[in-house]
C-alpha positions as CSV (number, residue, x, y, z in Angstrom):
1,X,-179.7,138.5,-20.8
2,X,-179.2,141.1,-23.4
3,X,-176.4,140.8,-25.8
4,X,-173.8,143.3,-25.8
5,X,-171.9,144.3,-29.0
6,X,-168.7,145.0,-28.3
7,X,-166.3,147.4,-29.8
8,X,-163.5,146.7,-31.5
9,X,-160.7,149.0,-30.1
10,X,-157.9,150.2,-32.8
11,X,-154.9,149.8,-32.5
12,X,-152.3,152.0,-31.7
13,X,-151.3,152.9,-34.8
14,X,-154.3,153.3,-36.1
15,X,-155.0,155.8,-33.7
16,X,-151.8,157.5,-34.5
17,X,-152.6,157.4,-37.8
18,X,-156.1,158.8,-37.6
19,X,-154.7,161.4,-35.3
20,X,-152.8,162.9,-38.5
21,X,-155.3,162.3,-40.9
22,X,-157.8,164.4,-38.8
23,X,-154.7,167.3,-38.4
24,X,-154.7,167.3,-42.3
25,X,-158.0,167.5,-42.6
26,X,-157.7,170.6,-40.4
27,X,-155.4,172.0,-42.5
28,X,-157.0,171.4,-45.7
29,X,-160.4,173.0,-44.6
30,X,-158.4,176.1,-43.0
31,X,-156.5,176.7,-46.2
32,X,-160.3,176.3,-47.8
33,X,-162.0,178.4,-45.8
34,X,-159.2,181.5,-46.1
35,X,-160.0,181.5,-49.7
36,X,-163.4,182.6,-49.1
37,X,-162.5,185.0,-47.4
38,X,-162.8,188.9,-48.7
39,X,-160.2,191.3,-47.3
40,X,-160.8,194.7,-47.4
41,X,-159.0,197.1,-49.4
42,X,-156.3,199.7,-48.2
43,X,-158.9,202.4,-48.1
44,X,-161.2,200.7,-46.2
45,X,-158.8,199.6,-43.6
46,X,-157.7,203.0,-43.1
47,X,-161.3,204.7,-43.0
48,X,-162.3,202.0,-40.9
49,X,-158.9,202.8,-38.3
50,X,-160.0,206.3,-38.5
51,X,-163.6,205.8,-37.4
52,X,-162.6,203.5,-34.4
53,X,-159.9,206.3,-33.3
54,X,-162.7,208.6,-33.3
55,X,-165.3,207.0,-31.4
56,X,-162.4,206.1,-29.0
57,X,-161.3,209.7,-28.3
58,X,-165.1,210.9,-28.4
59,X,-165.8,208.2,-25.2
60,X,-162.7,208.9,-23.8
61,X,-163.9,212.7,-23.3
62,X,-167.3,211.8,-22.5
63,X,-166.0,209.1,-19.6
64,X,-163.4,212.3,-18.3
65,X,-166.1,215.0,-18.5
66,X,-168.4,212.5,-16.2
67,X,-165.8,212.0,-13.9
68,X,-164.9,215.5,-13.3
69,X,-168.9,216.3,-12.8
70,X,-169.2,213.2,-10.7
71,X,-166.1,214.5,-8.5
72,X,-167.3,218.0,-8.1
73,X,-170.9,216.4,-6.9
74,X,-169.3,214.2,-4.5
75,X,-166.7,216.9,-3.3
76,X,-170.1,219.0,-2.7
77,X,-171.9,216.2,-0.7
78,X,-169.1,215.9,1.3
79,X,-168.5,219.2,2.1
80,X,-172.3,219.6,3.1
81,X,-172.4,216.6,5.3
């Protein structure tokens, strides 16, 4: 028969403990990892604000103007059949 290893199980504790150490570690690499990070400056916020408010209102138009052709085609169909 083959031999099988067995694993030692930790303890309790242990696992408590490594539980923590793995939070920390979280922590530590998040704290890391926000350091590399490059914000963008006041200006380029705002310009970047302005161009999503933009595109926003410009599909907001184009979705309302399609509507109102899409009603007056269906308000024709309707009327013919």
């Amino acid at each position: 028969m083959a031999d099988k290893t067995e694993k030692k199980s930790k303890g309790f504790f242990a696992k408590i403990k490594s539980f923590f150490e793995r939070i920390g570690k979280f922590f530590r690499d998040t704290v890391s990892e926000m350091k590399k990070v490059v914000w963008p400056s006041k200006k380029q916020t705002l310009n970047n604000t302005l161009v999503v408010l933009v595109v926003v209102v410009v599909a907001a138009v184009i979705i309302m103007v399609l509507d109102a052709v899409f009603h007056l085609g269906l308000n024709l169909l309707l009327r013919i059949g």
